[in-house]
N, CA, C and O of each residue as an XYZ file, in Angstrom:
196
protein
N      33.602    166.718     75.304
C      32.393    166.044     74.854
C      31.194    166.620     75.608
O      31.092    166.789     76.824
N      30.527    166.822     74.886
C      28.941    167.119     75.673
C      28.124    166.106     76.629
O      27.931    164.899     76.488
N      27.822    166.742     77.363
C      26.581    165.705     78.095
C      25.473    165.759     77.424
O      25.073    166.419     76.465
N      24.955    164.775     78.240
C      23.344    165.319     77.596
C      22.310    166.016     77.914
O      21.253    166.088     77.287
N      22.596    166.541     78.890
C      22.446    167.766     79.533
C      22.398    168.950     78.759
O      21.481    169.767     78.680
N      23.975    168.939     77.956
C      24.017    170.580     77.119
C      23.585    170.091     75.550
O      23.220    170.813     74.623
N      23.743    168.710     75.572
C      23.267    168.692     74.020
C      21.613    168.901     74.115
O      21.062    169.439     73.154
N      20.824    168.486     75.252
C      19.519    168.783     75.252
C      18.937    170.764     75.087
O      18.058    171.462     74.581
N      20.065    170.842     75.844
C      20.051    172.396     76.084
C      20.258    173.303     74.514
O      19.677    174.340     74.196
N      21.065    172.682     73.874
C      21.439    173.161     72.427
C      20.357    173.356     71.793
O      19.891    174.404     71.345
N      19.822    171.916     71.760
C      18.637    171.105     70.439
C      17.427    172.309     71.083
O      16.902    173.205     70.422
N      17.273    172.108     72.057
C      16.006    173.341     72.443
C      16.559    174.661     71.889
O      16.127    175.330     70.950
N      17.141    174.783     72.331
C      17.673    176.358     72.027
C      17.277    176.508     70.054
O      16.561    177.371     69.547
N      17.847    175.630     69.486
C      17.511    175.402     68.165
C      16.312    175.561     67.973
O      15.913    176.515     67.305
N      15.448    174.630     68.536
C      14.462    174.367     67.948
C      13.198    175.921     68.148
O      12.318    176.407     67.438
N      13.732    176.200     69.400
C      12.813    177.901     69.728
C      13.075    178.308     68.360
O      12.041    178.605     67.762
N      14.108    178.410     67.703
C      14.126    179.495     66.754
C      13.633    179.008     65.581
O      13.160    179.826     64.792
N      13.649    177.165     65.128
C      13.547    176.847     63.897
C      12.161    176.422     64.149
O      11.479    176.683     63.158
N      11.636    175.998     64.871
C       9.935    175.766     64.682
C       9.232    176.882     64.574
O       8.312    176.559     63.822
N       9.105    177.891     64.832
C       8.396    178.918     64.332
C       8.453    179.517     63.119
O       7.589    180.280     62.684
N       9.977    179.021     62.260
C      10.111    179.835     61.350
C       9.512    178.335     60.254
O       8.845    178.612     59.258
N       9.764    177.148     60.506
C       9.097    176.453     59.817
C       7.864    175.962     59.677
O       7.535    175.185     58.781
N       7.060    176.435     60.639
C       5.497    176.569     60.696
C       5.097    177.759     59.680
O       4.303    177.513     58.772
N       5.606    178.947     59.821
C       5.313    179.932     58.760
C       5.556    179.294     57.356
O       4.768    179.476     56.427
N       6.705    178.524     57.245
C       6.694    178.475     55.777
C       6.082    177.669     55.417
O       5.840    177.771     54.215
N       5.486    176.477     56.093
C       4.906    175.488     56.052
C       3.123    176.401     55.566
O       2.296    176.176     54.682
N       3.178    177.036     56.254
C       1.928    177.838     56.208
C       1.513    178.551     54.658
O       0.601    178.386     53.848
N       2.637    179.361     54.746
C       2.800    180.237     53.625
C       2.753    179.248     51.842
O       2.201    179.598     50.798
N       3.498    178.094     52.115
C       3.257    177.230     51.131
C       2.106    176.393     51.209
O       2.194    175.354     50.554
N       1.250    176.543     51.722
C       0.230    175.328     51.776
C      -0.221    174.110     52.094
O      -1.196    173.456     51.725
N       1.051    173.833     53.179
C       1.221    172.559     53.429
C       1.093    172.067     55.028
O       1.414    170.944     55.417
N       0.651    172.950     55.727
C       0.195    172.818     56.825
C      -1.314    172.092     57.292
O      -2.520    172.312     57.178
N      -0.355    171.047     57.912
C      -1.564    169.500     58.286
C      -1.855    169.965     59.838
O      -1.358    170.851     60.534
N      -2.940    168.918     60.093
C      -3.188    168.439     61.565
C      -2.375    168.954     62.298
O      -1.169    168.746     62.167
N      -2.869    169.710     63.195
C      -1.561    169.624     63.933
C      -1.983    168.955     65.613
O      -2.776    169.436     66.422
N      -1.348    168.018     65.711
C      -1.817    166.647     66.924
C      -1.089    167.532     68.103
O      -0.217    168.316     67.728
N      -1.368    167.460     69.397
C      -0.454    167.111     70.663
C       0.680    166.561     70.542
O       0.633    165.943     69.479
N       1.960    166.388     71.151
C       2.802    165.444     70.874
C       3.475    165.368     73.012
O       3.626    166.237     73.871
N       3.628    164.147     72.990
C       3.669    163.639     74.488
C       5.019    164.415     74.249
O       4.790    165.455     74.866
N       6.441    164.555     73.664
C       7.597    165.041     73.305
C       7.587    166.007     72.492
O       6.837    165.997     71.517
N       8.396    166.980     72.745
C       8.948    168.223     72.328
C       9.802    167.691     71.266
O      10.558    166.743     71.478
N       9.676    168.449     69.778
C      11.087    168.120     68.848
C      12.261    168.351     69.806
O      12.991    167.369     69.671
N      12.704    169.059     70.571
C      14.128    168.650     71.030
C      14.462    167.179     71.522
O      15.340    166.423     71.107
N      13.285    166.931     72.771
C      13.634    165.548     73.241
C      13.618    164.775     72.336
O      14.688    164.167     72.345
N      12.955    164.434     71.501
C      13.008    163.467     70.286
C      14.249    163.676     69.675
O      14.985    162.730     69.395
N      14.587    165.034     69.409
C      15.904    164.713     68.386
C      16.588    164.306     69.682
O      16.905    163.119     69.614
N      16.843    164.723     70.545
C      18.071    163.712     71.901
C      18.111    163.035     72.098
O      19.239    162.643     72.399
N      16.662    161.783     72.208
C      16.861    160.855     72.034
C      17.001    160.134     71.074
O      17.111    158.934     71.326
N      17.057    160.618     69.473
C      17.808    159.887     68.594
C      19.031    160.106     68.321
O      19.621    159.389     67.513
């Protein structure tokens, strides 16, 4: 079983690669909003859900 330690470690690792590629497409289609500060990183958020 994972800790949460390596599951945090995963979800980042993920997310380096999938937020950049979904900002482009987000871009490329037209659908790119506001973009706010966020006190949390998409990884910590997805870990803590």
């Amino acid at each position: 079983m994972f800790s949460l330690e390596e599951l945090f470690c995963s979800l980042d690792d993920f997310c380096q690669t999938f937020e950049p590629v979904w900002q482009h497409q987000l871009l490329s289609h037209g659908l790119q909003r506001r973009h706010r500060e966020r006190q949390l990183c998409l990884s910590e958020v997805m870990t803590i859900l």
